[in-house]
C-alpha positions in Angstrom: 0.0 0.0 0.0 2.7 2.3 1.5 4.7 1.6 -2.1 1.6 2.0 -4.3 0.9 5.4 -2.6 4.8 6.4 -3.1 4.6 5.7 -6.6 1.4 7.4 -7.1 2.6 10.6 -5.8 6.1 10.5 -7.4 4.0 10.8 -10.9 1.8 13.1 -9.8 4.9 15.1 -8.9 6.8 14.3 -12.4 3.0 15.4 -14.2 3.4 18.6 -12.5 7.4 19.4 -12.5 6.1 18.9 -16.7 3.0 21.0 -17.5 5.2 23.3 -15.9 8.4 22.6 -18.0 5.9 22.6 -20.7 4.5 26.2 -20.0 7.6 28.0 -19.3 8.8 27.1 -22.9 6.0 28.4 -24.4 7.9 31.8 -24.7 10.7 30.6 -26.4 8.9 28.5 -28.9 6.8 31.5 -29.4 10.0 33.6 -30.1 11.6 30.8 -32.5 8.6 30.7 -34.4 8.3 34.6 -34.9 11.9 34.9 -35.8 11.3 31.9 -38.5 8.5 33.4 -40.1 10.5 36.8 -40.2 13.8 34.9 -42.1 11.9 33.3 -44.0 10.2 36.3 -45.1 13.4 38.3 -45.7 15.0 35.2 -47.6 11.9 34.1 -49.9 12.7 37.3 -52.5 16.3 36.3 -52.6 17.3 34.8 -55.7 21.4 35.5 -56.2 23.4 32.3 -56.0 24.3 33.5 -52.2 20.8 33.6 -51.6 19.8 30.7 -52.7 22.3 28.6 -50.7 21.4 30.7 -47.2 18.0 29.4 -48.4 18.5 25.5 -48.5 20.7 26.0 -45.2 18.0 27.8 -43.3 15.1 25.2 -44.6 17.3 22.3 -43.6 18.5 23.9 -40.4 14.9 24.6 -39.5 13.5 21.0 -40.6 16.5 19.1 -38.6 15.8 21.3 -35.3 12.1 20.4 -35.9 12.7 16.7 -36.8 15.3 15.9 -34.0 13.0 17.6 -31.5 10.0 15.6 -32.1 12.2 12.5 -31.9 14.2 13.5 -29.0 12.4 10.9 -26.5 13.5 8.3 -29.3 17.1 9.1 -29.9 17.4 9.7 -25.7 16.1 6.2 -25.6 18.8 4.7 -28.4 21.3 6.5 -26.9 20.8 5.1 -23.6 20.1 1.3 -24.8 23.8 2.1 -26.7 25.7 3.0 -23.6 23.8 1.1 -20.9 22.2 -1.9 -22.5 22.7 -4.3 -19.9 20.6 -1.6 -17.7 17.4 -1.3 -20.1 15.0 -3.7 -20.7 12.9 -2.4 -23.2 12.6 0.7 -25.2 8.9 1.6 -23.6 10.6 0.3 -20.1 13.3 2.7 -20.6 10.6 6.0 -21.3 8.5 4.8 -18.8 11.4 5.2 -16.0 13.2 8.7 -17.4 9.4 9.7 -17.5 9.1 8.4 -13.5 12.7 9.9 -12.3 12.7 12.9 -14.7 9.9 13.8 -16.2 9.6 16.0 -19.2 12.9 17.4 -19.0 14.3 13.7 -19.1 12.8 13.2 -22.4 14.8 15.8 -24.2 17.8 15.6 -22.2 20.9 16.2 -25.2 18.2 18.0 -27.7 19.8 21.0 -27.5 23.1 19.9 -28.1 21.3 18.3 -31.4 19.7 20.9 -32.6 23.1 23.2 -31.9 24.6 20.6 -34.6 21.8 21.0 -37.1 22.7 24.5 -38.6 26.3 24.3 -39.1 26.6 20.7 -40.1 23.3 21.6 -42.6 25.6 24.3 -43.8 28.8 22.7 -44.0 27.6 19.9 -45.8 26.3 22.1 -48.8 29.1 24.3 -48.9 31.5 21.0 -49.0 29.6 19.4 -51.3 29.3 22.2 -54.4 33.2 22.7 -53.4 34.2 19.1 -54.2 31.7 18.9 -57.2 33.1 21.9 -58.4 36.8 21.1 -58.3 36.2 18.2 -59.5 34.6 19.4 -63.0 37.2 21.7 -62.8 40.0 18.4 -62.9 37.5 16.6 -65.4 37.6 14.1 -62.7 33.9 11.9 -62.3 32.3 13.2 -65.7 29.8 11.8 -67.5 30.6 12.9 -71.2 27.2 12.0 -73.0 26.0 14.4 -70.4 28.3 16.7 -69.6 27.7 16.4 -65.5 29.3 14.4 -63.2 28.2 10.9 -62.9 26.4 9.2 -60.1 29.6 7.8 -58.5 31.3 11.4 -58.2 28.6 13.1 -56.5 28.1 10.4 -54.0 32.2 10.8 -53.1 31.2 14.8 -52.9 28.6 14.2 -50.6 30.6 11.8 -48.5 33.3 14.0 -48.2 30.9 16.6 -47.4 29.4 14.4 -44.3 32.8 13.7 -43.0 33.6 17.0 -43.3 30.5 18.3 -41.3 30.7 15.4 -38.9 34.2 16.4 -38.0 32.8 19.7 -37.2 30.0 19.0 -34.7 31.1 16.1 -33.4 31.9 17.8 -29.8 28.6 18.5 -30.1 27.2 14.7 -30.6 29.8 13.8 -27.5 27.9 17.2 -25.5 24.9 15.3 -26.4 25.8 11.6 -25.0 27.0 13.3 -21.7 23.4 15.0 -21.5 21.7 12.4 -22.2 23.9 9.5 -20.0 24.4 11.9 -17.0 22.0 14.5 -16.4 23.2 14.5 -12.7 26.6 16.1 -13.3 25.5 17.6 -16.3 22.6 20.1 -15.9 23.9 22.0 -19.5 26.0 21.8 -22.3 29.1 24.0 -20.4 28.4 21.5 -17.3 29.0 18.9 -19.9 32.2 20.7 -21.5 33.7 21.1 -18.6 33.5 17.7 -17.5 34.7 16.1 -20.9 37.7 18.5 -20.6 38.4 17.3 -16.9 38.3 13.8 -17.7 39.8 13.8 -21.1 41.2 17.3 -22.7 39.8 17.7 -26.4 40.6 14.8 -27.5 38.0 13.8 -25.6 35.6 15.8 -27.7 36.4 13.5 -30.6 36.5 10.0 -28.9 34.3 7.6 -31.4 35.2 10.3 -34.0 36.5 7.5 -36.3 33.3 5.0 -36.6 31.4 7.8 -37.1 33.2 9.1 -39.8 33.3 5.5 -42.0 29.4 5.5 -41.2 29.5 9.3 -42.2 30.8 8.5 -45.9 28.0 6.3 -47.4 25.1 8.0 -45.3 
């Protein structure tokens, strides 16, 4: 009885530590929305080459942030059942406890870390990739002569590069994220989580795992 009663009350007390959460970032989303509509405003007349590249940045910067928030209780999960998997049993046990001992805040422990990377790895990844396409017309190196355009094989090597490129870039970011997401005790923010990566480890700790994720990077 005693137990059912604790429990009980511990969810009550998560359900209201959340629809508060919930209400205090209504502000902010408000704010990010606004400024959205404004740049996307200013951008949508735009049409020099500059322009148009801000513009595929900003959509995909906008649609990752969007995307990797609405799936931030997911990837928490998967990142969890990565580094702890003798410790989960389930994916819906695994919400069903960060939802008891953290609430709403425990479901998007990391995402701000992810959507930090979103922007500049959206960015670099374009930028990368026209560079290599370019230099490589420029070498006649990849082209498809009937056509005049590099082939299907060049492109995918520019856009590999590209993703290694980018990856190498934001990767601190990726190990912020892990440390959010596998330690919220000692790591209430991303600084909190700098730090202790830099007392542990220096910067190469910033890049540990750098190297699977770069062979995964290529073909992705």
């Amino acid at each position: 009885g005693s137990n059912s009663s604790s429990s009980s009350s511990s969810s009550a007390s998560s359900l209201s530590s959340s629809v508060q959460i919930a209400l205090g970032a209504l502000p902010t989303i408000g704010i990010l929305a606004a400024l959205t509509y404004v740049l996307t405003a200013l951008l949508a007349p735009q049409t020099t080459p500059a322009a148009m590249g801000a513009k595929l940045v900003f959509a995909g910067a906008v649609a990752g942030i969007v995307s990797r928030t609405l799936c931030a209780p997911i990837e928490m999960v998967s990142t969890v059942m990565m580094c702890r998997g003798d410790q989960c049993v389930s994916m819906r046990d695994e919400l069903s406890r960060t939802w008891k001992a953290e609430g709403l805040k425990g479901m998007f422990k990391g995402n701000g870390a992810n959507c930090l990377k979103v922007a500049p790895s959206r960015g670099t990844q374009f930028l990368v990739y026209e560079f290599v396409k370019k230099v490589l017309v420029q070498r006649n190196l990849g082209m498809d002569v009937a056509k005049n355009s590099l082939h299907a094989g060049a492109r995918l090597f520019s856009g590999g590069v590209a993703g290694m490129v980018a990856a190498i870039i934001v990767y601190p970011l990726e190990v912020v994220k892990t440390m959010l997401t596998l330690y919220p005790e000692e790591c209430s923010s991303i600084p909190d989580a700098l730090k202790k990566v830099f007392r542990t480890s220096g910067v190469a700790g910033l890049y540990r795992g750098l190297g699977p994720t770069l062979v995964a990077m290529f073909p992705y």
